[in-house]
N, C-alpha and C positions, 0 to 999 in steps of 0.2 A: 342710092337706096337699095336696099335686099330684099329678095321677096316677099321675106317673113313682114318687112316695115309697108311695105303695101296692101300685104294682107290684113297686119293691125290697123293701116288707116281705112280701107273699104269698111272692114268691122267697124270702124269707130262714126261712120260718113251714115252707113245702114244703120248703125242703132239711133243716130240722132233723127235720122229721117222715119224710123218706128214709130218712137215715141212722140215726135210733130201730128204722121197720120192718126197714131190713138187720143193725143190730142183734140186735134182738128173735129177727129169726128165726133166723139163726143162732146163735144161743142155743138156741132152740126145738129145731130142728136135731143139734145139738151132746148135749144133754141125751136123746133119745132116740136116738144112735146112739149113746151108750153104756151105754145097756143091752139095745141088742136083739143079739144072737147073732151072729158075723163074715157068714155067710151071708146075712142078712137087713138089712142095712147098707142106708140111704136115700143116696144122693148128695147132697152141697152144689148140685147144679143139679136143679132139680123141673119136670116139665112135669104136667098137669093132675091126671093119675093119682096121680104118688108126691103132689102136693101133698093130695089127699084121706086117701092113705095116712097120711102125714105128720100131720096131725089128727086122724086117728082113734087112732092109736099116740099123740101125746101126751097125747091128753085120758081116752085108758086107762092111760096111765102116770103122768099129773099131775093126775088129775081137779078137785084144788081148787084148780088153777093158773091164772090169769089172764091167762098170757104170751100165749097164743091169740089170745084176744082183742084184749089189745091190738095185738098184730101187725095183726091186720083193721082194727080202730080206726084206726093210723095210715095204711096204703095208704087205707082210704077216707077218709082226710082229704088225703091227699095228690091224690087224687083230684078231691077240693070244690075244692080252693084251685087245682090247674091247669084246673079252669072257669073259677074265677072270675077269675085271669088271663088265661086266653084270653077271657073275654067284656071284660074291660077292656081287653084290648090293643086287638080289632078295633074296638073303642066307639071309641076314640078316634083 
């Protein structure tokens, strides 16, 4: 394999694990604003705060749900895999 064909596949590995997390969470998302109360409604856009909020209401509301998790799981693979392309791009 050439580096360029390792480069296409991390790019190709990153994008599917993107679009799993933007998935994921708006599922995640989704599932607890329907059940919490009109006035107490989370937004589709999260900055630090609702994003805590947002986990802590899920994992009270789905405790033996694993969706959480995986959502983390994938950001931080999405994560690994834009190192590891950026250290092979500048490598080379």
């Amino acid at each position: 394999m050439t580096h360029f064909n390792i480069q296409g596949l991390i790019l190709a590995v990153a994008a599917a694990f993107f679009f799993t997390a933007i998935c994921l969470f708006h599922l995640m998302v989704f599932r607890v604003i329907k059940l919490l109360p009109p006035g107490e409604r989370i937004p589709y856009y999260l900055d630090l705060r609702r994003s805590n909020r947002l986990a802590a209401d899920y994992k009270e509301l789905y405790p033996r749900s694993i969706l959480y998790q995986l959502t983390i799981v994938c950001g931080i693979s999405i994560f690994v895999l834009a190192l590891a392309f950026a250290f092979l791009r500048f490598r080379s």
